[in-house]
The first five atom37 places (N, CA, C, CB, O) and aatype in JSON, in Angstrom:
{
  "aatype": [20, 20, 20, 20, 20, 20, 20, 20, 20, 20, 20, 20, 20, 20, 20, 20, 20, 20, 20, 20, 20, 20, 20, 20, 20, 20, 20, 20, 20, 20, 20, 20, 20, 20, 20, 20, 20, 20, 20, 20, 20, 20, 20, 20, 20, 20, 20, 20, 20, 20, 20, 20, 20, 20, 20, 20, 20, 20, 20, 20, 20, 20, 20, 20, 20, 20, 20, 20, 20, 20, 20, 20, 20, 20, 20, 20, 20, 20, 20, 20, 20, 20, 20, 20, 20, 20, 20, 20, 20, 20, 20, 20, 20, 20, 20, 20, 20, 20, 20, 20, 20, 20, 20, 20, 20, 20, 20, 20, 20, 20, 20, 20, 20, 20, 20, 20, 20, 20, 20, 20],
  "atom_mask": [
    [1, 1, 1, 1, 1],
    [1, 1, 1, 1, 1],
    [1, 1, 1, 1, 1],
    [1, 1, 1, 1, 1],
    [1, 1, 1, 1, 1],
    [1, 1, 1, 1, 1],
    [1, 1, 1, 1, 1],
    [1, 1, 1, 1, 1],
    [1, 1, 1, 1, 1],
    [1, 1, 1, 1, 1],
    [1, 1, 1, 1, 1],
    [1, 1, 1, 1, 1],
    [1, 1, 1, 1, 1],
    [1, 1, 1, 1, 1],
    [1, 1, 1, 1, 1],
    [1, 1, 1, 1, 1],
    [1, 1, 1, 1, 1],
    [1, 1, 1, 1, 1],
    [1, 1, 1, 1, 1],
    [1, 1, 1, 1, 1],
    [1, 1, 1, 1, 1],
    [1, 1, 1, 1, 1],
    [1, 1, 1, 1, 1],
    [1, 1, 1, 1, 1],
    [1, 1, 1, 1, 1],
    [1, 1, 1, 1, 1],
    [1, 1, 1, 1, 1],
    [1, 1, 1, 1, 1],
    [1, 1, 1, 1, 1],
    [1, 1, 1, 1, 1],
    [1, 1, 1, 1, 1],
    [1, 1, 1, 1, 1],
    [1, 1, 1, 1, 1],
    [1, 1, 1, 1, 1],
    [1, 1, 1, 1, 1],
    [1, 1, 1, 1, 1],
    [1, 1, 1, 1, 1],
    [1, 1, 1, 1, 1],
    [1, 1, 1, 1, 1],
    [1, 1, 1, 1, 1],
    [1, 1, 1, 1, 1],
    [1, 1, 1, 1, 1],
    [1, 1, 1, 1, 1],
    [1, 1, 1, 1, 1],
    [1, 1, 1, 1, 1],
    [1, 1, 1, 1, 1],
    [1, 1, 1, 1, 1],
    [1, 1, 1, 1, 1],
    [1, 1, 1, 1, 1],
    [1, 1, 1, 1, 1],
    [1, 1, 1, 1, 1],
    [1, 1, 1, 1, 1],
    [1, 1, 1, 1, 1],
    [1, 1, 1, 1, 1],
    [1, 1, 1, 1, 1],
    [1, 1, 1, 1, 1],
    [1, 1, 1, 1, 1],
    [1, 1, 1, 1, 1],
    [1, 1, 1, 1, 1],
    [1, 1, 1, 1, 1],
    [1, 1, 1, 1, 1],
    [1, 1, 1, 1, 1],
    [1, 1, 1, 1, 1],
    [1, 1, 1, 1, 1],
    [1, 1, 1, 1, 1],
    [1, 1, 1, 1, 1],
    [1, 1, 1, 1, 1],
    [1, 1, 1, 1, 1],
    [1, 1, 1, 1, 1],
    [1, 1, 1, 1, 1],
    [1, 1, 1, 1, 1],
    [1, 1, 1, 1, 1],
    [1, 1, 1, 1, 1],
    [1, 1, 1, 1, 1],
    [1, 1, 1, 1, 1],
    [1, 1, 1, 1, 1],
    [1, 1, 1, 1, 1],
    [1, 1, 1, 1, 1],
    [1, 1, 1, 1, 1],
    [1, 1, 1, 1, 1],
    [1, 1, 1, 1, 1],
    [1, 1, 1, 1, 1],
    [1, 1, 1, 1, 1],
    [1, 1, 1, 1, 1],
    [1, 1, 1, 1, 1],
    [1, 1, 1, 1, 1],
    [1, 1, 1, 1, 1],
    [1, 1, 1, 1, 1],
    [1, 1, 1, 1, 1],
    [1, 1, 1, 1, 1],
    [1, 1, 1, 1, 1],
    [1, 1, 1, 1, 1],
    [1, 1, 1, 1, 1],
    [1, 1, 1, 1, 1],
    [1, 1, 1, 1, 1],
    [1, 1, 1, 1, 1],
    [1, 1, 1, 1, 1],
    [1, 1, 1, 1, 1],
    [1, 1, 1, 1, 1],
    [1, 1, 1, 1, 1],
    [1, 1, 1, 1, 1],
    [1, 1, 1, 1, 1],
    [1, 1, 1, 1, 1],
    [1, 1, 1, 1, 1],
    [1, 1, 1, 1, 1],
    [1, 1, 1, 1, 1],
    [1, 1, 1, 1, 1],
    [1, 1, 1, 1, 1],
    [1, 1, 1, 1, 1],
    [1, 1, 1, 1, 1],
    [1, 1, 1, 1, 1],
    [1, 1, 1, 1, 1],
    [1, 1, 1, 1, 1],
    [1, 1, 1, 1, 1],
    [1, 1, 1, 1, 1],
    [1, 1, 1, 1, 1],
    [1, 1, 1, 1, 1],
    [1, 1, 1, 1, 1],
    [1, 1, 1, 1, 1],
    [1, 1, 1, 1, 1]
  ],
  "atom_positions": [
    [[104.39, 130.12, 109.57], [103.64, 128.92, 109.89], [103.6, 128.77, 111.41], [104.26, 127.66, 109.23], [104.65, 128.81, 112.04]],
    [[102.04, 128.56, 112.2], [102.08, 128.28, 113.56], [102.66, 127.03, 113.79], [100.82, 128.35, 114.14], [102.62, 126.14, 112.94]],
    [[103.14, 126.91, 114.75], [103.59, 125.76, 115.26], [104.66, 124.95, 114.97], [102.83, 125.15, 115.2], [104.96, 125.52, 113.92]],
    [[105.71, 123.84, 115.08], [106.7, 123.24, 114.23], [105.98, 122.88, 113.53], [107.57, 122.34, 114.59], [104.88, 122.4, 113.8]],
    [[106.84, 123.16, 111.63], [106.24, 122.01, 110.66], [106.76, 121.02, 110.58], [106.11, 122.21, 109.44], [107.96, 120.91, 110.81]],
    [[106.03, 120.08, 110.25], [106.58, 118.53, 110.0], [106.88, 118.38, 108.64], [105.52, 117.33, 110.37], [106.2, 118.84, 107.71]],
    [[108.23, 117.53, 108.53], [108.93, 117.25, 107.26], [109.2, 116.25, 106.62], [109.8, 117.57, 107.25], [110.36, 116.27, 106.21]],
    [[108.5, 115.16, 106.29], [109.65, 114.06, 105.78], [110.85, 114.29, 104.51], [108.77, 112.83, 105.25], [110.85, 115.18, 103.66]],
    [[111.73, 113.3, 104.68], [113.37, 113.57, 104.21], [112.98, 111.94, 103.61], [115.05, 113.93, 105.76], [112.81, 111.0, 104.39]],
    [[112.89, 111.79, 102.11], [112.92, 110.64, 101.75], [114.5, 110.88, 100.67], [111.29, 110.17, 101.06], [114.72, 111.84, 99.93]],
    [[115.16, 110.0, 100.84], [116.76, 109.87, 100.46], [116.99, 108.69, 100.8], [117.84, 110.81, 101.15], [116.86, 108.33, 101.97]],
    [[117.39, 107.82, 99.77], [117.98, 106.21, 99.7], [119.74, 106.41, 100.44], [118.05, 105.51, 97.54], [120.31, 105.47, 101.0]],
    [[120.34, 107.74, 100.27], [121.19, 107.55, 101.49], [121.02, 107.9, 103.02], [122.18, 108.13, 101.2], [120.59, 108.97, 103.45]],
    [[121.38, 106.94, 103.7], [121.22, 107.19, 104.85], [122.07, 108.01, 105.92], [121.06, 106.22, 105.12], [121.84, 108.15, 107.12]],
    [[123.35, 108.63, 104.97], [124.37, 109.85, 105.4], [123.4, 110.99, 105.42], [125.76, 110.19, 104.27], [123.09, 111.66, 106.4]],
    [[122.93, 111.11, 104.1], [121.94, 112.8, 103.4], [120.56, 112.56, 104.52], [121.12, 112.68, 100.9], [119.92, 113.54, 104.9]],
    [[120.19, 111.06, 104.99], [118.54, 111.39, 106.07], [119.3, 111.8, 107.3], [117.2, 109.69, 106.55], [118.7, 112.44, 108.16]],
    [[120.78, 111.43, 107.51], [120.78, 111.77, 108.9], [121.37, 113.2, 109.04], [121.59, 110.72, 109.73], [121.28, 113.61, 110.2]],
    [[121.95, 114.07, 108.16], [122.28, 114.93, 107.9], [121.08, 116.02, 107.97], [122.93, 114.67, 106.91], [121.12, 117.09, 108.57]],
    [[120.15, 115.59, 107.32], [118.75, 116.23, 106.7], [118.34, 116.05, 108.74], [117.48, 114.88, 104.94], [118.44, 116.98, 109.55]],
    [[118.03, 115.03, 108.98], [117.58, 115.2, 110.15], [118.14, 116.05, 111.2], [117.49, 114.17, 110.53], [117.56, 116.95, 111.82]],
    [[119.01, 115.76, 111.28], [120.24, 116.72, 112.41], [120.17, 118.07, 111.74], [122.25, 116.1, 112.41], [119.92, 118.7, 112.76]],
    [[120.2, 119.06, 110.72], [119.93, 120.04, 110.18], [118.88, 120.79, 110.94], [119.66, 119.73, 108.98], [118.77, 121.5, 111.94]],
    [[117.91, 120.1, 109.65], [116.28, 120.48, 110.11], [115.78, 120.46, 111.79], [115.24, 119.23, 109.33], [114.98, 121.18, 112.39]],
    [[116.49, 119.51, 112.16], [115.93, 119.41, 113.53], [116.19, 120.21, 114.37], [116.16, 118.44, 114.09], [115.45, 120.29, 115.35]],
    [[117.23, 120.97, 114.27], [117.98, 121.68, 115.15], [117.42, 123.28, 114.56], [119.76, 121.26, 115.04], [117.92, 124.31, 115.01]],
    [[116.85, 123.27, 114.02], [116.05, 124.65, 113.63], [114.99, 124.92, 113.86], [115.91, 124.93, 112.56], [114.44, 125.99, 113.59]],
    [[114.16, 123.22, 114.85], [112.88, 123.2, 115.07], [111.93, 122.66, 114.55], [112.59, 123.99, 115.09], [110.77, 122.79, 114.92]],
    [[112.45, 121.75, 113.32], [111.22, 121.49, 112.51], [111.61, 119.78, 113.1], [111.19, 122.02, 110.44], [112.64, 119.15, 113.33]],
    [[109.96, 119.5, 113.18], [109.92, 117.83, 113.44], [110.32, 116.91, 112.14], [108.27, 117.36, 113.88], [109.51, 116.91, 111.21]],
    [[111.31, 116.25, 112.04], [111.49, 115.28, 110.49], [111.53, 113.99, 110.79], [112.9, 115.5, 109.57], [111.99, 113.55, 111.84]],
    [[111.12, 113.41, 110.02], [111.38, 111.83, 109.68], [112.07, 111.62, 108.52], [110.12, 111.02, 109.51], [112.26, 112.46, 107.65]],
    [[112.54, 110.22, 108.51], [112.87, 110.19, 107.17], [112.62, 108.77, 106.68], [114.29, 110.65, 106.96], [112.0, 107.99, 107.41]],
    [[112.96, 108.47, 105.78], [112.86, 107.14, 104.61], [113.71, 107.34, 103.91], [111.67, 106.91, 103.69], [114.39, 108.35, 103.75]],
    [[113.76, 106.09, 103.28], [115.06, 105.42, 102.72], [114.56, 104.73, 101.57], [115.85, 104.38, 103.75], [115.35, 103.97, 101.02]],
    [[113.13, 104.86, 100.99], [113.02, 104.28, 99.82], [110.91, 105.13, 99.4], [113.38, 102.06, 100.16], [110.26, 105.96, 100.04]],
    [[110.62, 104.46, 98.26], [108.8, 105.05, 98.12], [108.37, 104.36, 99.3], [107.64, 104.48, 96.54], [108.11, 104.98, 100.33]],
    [[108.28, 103.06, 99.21], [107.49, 102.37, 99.78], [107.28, 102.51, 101.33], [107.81, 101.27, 99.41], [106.15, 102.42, 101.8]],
    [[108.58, 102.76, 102.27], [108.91, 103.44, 103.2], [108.21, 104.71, 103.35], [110.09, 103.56, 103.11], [107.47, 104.58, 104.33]],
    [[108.09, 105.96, 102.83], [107.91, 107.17, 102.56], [106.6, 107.29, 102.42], [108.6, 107.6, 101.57], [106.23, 108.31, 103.0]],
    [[105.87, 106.83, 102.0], [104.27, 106.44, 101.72], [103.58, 105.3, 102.95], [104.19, 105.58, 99.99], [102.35, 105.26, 103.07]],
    [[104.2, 104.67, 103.56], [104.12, 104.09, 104.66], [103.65, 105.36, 105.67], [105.48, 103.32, 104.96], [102.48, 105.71, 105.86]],
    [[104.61, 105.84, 106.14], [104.79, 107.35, 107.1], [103.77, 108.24, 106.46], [106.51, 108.23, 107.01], [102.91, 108.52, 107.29]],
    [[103.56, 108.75, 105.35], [102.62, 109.3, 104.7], [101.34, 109.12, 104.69], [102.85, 109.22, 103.82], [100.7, 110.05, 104.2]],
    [[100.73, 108.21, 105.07], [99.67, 107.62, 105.11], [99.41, 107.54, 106.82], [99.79, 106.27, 104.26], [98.36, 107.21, 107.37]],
    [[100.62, 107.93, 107.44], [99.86, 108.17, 109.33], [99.66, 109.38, 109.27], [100.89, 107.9, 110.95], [99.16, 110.0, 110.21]],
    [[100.04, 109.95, 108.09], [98.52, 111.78, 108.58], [99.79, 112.6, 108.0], [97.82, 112.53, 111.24], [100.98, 112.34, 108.24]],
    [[99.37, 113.46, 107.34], [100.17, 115.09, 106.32], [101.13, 115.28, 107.3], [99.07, 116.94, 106.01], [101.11, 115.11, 108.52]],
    [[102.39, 115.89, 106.11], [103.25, 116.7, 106.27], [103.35, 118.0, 105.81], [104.02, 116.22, 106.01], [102.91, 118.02, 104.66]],
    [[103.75, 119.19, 106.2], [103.76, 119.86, 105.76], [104.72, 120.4, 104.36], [103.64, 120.18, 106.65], [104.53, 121.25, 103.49]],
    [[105.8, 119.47, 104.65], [106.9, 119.89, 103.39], [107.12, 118.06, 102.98], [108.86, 121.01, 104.14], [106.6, 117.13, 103.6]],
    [[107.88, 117.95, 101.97], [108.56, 116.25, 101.42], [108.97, 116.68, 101.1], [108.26, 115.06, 100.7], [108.56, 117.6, 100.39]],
    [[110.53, 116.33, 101.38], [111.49, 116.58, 100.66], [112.34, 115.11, 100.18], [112.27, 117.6, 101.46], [112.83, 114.13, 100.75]],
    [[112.15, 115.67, 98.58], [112.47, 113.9, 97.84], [113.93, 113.64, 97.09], [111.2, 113.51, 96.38], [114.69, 114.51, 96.68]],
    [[113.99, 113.07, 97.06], [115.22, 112.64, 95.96], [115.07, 112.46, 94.54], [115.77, 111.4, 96.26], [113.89, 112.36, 94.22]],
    [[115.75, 112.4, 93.76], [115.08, 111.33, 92.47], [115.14, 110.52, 92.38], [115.22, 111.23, 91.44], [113.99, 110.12, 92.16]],
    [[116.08, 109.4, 92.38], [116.08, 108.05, 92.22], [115.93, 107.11, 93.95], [117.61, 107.79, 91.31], [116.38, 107.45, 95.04]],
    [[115.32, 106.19, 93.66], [115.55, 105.12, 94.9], [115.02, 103.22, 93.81], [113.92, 105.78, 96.78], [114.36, 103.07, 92.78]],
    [[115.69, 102.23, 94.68], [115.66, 101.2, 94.53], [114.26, 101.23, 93.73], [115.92, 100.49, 95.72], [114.32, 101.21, 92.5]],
    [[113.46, 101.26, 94.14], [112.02, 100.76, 94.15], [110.96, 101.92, 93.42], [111.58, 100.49, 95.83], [109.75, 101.69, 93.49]],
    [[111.32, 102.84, 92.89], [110.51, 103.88, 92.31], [111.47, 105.2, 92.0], [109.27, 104.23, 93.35], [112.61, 105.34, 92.45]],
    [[110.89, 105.99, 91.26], [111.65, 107.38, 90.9], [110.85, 108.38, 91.92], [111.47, 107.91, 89.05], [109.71, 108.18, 92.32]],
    [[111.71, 109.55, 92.27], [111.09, 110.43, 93.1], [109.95, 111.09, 92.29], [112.08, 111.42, 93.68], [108.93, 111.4, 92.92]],
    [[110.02, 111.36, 90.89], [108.57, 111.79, 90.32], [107.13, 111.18, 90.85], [108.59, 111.43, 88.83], [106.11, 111.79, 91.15]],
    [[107.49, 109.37, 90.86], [106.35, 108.05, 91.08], [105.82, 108.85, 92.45], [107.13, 106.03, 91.4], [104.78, 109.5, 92.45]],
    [[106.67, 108.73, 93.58], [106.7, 109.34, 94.95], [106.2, 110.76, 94.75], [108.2, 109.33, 95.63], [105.33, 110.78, 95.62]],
    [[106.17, 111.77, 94.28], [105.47, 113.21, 94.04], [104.27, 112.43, 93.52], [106.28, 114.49, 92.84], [103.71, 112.2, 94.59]],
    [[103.86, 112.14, 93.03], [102.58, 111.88, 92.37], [101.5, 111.04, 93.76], [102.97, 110.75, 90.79], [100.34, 111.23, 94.13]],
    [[102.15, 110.47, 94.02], [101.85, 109.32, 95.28], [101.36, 110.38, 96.41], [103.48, 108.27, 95.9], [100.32, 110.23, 97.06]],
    [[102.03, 111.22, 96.53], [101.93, 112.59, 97.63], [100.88, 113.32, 97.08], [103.35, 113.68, 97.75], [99.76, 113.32, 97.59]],
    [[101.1, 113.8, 96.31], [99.82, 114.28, 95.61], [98.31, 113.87, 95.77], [100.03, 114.06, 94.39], [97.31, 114.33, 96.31]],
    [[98.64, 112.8, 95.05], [96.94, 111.98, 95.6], [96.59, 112.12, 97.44], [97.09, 109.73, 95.22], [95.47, 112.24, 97.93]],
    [[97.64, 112.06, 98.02], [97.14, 111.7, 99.27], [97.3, 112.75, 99.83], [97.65, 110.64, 99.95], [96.96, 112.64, 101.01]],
    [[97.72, 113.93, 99.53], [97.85, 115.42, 100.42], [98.31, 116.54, 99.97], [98.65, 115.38, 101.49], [99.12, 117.37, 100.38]],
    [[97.4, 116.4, 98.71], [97.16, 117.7, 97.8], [97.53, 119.22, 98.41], [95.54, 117.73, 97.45], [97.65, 120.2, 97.68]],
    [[97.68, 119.25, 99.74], [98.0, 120.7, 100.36], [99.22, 120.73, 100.35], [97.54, 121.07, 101.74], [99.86, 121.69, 99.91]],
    [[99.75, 119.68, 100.84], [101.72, 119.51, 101.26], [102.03, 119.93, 99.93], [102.64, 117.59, 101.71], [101.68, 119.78, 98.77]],
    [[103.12, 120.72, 100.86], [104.74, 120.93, 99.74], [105.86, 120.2, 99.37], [105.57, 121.82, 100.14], [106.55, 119.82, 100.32]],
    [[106.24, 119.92, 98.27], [107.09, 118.75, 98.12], [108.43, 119.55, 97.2], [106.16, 117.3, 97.23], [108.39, 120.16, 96.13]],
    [[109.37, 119.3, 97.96], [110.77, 119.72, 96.79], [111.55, 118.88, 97.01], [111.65, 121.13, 96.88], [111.9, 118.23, 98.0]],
    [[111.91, 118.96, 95.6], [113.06, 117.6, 95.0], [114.42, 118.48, 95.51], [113.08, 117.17, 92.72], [114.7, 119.63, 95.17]],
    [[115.23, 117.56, 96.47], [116.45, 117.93, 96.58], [117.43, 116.42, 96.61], [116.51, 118.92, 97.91], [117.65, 115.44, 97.32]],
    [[117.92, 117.25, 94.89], [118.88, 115.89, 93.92], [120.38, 116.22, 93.25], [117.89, 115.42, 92.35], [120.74, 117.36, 92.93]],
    [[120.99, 115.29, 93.13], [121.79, 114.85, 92.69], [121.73, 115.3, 90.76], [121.66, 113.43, 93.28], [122.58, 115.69, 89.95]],
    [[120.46, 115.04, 90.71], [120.29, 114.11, 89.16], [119.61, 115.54, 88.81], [119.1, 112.24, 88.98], [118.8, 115.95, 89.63]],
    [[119.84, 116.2, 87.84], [119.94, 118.3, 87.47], [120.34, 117.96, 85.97], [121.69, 119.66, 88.56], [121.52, 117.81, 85.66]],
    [[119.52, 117.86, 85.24], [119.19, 118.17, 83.75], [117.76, 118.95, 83.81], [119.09, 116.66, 82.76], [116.91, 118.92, 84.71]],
    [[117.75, 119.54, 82.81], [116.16, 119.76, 81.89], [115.19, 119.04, 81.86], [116.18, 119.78, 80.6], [114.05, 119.51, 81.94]],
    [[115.42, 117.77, 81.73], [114.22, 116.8, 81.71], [113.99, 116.56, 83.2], [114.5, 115.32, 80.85], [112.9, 116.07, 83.49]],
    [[114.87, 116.85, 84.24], [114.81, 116.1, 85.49], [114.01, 117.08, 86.5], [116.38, 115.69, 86.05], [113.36, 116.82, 87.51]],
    [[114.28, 118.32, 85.86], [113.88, 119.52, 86.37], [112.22, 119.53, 85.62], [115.06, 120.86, 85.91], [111.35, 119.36, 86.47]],
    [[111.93, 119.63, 84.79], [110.98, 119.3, 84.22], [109.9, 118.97, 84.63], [111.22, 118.71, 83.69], [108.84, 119.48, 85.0]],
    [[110.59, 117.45, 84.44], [109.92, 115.57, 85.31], [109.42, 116.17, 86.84], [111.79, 113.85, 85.76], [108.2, 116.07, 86.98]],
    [[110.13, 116.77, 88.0], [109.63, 116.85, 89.09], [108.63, 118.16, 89.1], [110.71, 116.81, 90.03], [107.61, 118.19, 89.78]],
    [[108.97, 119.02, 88.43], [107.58, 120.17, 88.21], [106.54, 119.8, 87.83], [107.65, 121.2, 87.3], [105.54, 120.31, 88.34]],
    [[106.39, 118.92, 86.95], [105.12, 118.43, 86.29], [104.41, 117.12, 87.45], [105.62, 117.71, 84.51], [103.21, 117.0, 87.69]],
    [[105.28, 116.44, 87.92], [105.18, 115.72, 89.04], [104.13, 116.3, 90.17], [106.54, 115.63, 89.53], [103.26, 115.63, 90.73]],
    [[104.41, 117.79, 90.37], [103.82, 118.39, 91.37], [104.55, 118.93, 92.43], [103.03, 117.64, 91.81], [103.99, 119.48, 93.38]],
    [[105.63, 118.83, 92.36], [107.11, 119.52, 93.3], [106.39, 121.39, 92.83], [109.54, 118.88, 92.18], [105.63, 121.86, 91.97]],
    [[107.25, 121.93, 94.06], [107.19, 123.47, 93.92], [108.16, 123.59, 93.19], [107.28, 124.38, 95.12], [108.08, 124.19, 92.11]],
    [[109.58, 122.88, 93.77], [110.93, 123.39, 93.53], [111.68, 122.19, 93.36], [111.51, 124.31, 94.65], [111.14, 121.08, 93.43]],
    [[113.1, 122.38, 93.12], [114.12, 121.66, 92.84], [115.09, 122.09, 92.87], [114.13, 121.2, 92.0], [115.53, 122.91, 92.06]],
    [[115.88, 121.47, 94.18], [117.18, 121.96, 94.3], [118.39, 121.43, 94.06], [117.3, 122.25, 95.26], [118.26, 120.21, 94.09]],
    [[119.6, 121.76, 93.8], [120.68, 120.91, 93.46], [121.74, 120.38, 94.9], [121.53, 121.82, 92.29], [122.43, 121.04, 95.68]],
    [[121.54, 119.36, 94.8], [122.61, 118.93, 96.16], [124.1, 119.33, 95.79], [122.63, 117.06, 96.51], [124.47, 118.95, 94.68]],
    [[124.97, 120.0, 96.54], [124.37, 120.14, 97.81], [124.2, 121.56, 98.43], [125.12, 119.35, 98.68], [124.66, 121.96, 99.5]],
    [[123.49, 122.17, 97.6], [123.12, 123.74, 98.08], [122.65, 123.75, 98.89], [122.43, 124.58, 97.48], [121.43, 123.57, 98.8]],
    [[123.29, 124.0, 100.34], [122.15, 124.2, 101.76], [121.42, 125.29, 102.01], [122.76, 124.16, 103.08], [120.35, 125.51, 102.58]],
    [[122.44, 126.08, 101.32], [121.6, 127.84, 101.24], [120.61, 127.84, 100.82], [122.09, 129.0, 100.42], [119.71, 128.14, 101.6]],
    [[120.23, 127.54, 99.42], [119.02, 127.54, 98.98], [118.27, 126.5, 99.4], [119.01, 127.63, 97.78], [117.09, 126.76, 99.19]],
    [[118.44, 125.29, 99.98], [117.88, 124.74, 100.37], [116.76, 125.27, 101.13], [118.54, 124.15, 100.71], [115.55, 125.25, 100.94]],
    [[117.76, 125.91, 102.36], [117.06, 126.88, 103.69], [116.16, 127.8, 103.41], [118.01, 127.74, 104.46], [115.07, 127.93, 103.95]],
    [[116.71, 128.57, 102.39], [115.76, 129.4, 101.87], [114.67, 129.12, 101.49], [116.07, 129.9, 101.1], [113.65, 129.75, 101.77]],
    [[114.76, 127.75, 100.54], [113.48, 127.23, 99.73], [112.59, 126.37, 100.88], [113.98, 126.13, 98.26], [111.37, 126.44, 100.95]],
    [[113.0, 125.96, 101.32], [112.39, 125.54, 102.91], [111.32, 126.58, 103.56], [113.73, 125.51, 104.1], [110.11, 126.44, 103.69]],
    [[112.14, 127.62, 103.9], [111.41, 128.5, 104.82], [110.27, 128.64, 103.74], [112.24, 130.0, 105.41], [109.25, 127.96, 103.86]],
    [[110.44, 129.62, 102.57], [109.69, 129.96, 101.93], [108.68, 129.51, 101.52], [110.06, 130.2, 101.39], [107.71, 130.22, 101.25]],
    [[108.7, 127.65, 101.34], [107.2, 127.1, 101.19], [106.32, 127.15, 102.58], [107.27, 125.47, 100.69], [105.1, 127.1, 102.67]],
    [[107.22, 127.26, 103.56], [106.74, 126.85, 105.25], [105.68, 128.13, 105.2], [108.28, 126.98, 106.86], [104.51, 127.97, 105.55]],
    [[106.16, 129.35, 104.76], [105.95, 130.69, 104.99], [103.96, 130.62, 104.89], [106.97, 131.76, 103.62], [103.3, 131.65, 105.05]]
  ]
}
């Protein structure tokens, strides 16, 4: 990918956005983050990202609601669920959602990997 990609980090904790930020950032990629949908779709709506990286659960919506929300508004972006919450149905729920991937917290390896690889 030319240029830094841009990332948002939507995670209702604010340890995992600042973590996610300090990470990512330090590898070059521009991130923001949010702390809930409504937040996350706020930022989303000042112009595409190239990756979302979501959670599953927050106060105010499920990270599926939020994939779908992304979807409508930037059908090109890549979105992977990186969660907590790892069943069959959950794994499922965010594929059908429109996620590429789904990762289990707190795998950073694959994280990185699955990162680069949608960037690619």
């Amino acid at each position: 990918m030319q240029g830094k990609a841009r990332i948002l980090v939507v995670d209702d904790s604010n340890d995992n956005c600042t973590m996610m930020a300090m990470l990512l950032g330090h590898m070059g990629y521009v991130v923001e983050t949010a702390r809930t949908v409504t937040e996350a779709m706020k930022l989303a709506g000042d112009g595409p990202r190239d990756l979302y990286i979501i959670d599953s659960y927050f106060t105010d919506a499920r990270g599926t609601e939020l994939c779908r929300q992304i979807r409508a508004l930037d059908p090109a972006a890549s979105v992977l669920f990186y969660s907590t919450a790892y069943g069959h149905a959950d794994l499922e729920a965010a594929l059908q959602s429109g996620a590429q991937a789904f990762i289990l917290k707190p795998d950073i390896d694959e994280l990185l990997r699955t990162i680069a690889q949608l960037l690619d």
